[in-house]
N, C-alpha and C positions, 0 to 999 in steps of 0.2 A: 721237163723237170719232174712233172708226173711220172710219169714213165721209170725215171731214173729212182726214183722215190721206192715206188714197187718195187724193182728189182734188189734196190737194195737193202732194204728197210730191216727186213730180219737177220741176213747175214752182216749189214754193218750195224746193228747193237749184239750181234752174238761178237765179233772182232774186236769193239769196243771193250765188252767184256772182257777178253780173255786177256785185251792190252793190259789192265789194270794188274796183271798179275805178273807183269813183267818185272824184273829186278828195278830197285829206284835207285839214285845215285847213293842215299845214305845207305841202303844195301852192300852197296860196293865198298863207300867209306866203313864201314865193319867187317866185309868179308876179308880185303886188304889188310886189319889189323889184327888179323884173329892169330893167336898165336901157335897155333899147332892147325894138325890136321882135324884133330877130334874139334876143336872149337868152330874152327872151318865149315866142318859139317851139320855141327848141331845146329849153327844160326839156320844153315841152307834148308834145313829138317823145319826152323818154321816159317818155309815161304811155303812158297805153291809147291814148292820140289821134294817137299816132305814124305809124300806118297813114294815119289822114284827113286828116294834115295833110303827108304825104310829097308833095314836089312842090309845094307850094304856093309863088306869086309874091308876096309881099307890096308889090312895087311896083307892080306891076299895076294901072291904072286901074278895072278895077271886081275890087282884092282882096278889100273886106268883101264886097260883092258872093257872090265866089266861097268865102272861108268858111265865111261863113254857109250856103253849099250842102252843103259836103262837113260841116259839122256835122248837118245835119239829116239829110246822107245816112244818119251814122252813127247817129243816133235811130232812121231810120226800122229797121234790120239789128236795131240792138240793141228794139225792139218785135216783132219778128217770133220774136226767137230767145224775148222772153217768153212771146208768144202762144203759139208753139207747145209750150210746158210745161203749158198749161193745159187744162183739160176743155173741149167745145163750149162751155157755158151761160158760165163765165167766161171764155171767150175771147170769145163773141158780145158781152159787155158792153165787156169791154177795146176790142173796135173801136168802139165809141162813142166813148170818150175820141181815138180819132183823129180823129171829127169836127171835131176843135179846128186842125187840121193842114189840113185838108184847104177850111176856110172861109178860112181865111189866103191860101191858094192862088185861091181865089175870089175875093176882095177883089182880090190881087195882077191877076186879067184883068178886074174889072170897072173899076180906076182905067185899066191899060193902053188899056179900050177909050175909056172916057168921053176918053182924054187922047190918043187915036190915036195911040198910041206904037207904034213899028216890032214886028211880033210876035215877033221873035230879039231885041231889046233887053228888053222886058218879060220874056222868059222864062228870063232870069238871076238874076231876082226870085221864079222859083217854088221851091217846094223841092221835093226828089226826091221823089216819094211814090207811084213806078211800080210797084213792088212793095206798096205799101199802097191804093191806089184804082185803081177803073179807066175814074175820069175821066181823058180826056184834053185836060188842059190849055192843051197846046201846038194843041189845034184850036180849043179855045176862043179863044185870042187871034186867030186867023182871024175869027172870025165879024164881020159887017160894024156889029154895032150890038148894044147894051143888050136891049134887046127883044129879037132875035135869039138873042143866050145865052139868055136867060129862057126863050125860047120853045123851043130845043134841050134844055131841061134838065129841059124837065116832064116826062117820065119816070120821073125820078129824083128821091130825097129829097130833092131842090135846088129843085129848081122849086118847090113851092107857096110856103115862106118869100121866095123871090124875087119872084114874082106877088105875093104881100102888098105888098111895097113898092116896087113898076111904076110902080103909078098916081102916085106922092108924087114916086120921082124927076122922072117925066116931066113934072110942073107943076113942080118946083121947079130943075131941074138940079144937084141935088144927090146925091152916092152917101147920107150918113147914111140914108134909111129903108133901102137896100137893103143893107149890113153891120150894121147894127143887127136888120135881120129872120134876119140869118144868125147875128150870137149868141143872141140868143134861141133860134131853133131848136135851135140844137147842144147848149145847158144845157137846152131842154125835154128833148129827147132823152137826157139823160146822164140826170135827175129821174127817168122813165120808164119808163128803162132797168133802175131799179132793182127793179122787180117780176118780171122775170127770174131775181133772182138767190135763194139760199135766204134763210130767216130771218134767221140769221145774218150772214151776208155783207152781207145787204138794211142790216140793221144800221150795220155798219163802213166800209161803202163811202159808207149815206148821210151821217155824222157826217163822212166827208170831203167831200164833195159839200155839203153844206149848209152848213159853213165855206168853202168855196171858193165859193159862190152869196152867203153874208152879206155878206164883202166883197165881191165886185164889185157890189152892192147899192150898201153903202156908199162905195163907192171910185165908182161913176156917178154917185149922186147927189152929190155933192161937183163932180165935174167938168159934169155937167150946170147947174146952178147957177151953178159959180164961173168958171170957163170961155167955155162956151157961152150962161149966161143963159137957159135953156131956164125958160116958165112950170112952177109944179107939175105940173099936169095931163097936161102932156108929156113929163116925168120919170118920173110913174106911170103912162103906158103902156109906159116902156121897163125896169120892173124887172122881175127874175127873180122868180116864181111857187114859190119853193124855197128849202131851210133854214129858216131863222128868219122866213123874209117868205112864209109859204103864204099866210097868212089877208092880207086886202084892207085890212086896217086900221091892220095893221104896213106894209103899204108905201105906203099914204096918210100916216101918221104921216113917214114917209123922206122920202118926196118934196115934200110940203108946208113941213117946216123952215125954217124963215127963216133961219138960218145954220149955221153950222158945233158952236157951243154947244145951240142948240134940236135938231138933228138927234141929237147922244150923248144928250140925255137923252129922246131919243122912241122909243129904240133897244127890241126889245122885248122884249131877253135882258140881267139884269144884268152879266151878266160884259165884254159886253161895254161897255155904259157905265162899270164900273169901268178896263177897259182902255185906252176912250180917254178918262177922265174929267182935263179941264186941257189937251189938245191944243186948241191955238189958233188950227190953219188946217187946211186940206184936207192941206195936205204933210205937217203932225203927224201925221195921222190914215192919212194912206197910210202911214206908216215906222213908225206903231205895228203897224198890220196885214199887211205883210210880216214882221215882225218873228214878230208870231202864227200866220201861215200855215206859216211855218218851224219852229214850237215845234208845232202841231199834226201835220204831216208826220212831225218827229225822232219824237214819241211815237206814231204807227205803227208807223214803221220800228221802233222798241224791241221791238215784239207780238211775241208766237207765229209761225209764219212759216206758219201751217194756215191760211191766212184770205185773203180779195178784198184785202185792207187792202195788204197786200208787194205785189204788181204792181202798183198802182195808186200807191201810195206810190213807188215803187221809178221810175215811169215820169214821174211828177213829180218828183221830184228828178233824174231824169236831164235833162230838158228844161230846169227853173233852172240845172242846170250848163251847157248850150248857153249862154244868157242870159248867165252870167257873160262865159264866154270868148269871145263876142261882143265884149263892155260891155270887158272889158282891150283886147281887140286893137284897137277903136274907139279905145279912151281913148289907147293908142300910136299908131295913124296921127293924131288930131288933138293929139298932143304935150302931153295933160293932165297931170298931175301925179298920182302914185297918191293921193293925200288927195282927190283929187277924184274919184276912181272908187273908191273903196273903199266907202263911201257906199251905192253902187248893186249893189252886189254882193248875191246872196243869200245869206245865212251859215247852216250848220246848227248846231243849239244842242244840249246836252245838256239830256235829258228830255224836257219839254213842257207844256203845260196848254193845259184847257180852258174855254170860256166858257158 
């Protein structure tokens, strides 16, 4: 506990910190009633976002555009200031979770290239992640072709997932195999990453991690399926290898499902078929599970603050907060009704449970 104490002493009162400055639920209840976009803003102007949203044009032709940058700018500040409260071993893991950040950004140059989009048009699309990675981006959108990237990037922990799926686009002219090998990679990666960390830790980080790997299990197979129409076979090459779906059996059971009822009950943890037990479509099934990923998150966030579990909790909810403020300021420039975005919001819950 000693031990534990040191390590994390200064990085969990800096996380503590910075939690406090997360949106509160009466935050929400005003942003939700604000009646225009200017009212929207001005409250957000006196939270903590005031800074990244000073300056801001919301008439602006590409304003979401531009938001969504200076939001992620401020993700990226406020991950640097957690990282650096932490020790090597849990900081080297914490940059894993930027993989998620940083494949986003890949996607955003592999559609610009396939769709020869001007490279200063496309790179309004990236997020700032100049102080978190030392890919550069903005050359990548240079490059003259698909291949080309793939072929600059084998160096780096980019290439081989990319080279995986070369061959697929280049018969089919399709991006899916090549963002599909980039999630994959980035959740192998996170899985992996966990044998790094102590016992303990190894622990708590992977009960978040394996909740966050079940759904998007369960959340692909559903859109794979319902969606896209994809055969089983091809489903069950695209599932995550972690949480609840290690063994080959549980994710043949996923992927083969004939519908949305056969899938909950081939699930291969009860809590979860309790959970979504009576959801009658994919969408039931996703708004159950956001629902859960939030009630798993809050009961983190509740823990001892000596633990992997705070920063990692702490940098997930900061990022569903981007998300929200995104999904409001979207819902006012396309003049929805707040009963229509409220929906879509991610809400924190008091407690939690497990499946």
């Amino acid at each position: 506990m000693i031990l534990k104490l040191w390590r994390y002493a200064y990085g969990g009162a800096k996380v503590m910190a910075l939690r406090s400055y997360l949106l509160s639920p009466e935050d929400y209840h005003y942003l939700l009633r604000a009646r225009n976009l200017e009212d929207l803003v001005g409250y957000l102007r006196t939270t903590s976002y005031g800074p990244t949203l000073s300056g801001w044009d919301w008439q602006r032709s590409d304003a979401e555009a531009e938001v969504s940058r200076r939001l992620y700018g401020n993700l990226a500040q406020v991950f640097l200031k957690v990282r650096r409260g932490l020790k090597k071993r849990e900081s080297r893991f914490l940059n894993l979770l930027l993989y998620r950040l940083v494949a986003e950004n890949l996607k955003v140059v592999l559609r610009a290239l396939n769709l020869h989009l001007d490279p200063s048009q496309a790179a309004a699309r990236l997020l700032p992640l100049t102080a978190l990675s030392t890919l550069d981006f903005q050359a990548m959108l240079r490059q003259e072709s698909i291949p080309r990237l793939v072929d600059s990037l084998a160096h780096t922990v980019w290439g081989p997932p990319l080279a995986k799926g070369l061959s697929r686009f280049e018969r089919e002219a399709n991006l899916f195999p090549l963002e599909m090998s980039l999630d994959l990679f980035v959740y192998a990666s996170l899985w992996q990453g966990l044998d790094g960390l102590s016992r303990a830790d190894r622990r708590i980080a992977g009960d978040i991690l394996g909740t966050m790997a079940d759904i998007t299990n369960i959340t692909w197979t559903g859109r794979f399926r319902d969606i896209y129409g994809f055969p089983p076979e091809e489903t069950y090459q695209y599932l995550l290898e972690a949480g609840s779906f290690i063994s080959p059996a549980a994710r043949h059971d996923l992927a083969f499902a004939a519908g949305t009822g056969e899938m909950i009950l081939r699930l291969p943890r009860t809590g979860y078929i309790d959970l979504l037990q009576g959801a009658g479509d994919r969408a039931e099934v996703e708004t159950r599970l956001r629902q859960h990923w939030m009630a798993v998150l809050s009961k983190s966030l509740a823990r001892p603050p000596f633990q992997i579990g705070l920063p990692i909790t702490f940098l997930f909810f900061k990022e569903l907060e981007l998300d929200n403020l995104i999904t409001l300021i979207t819902g006012m420039l396309l003049d929805l009704p707040s009963e229509r975005v409220a929906p879509w919001l991610w809400r924190r819950v008091a407690g939690g449970g497990h499946v």
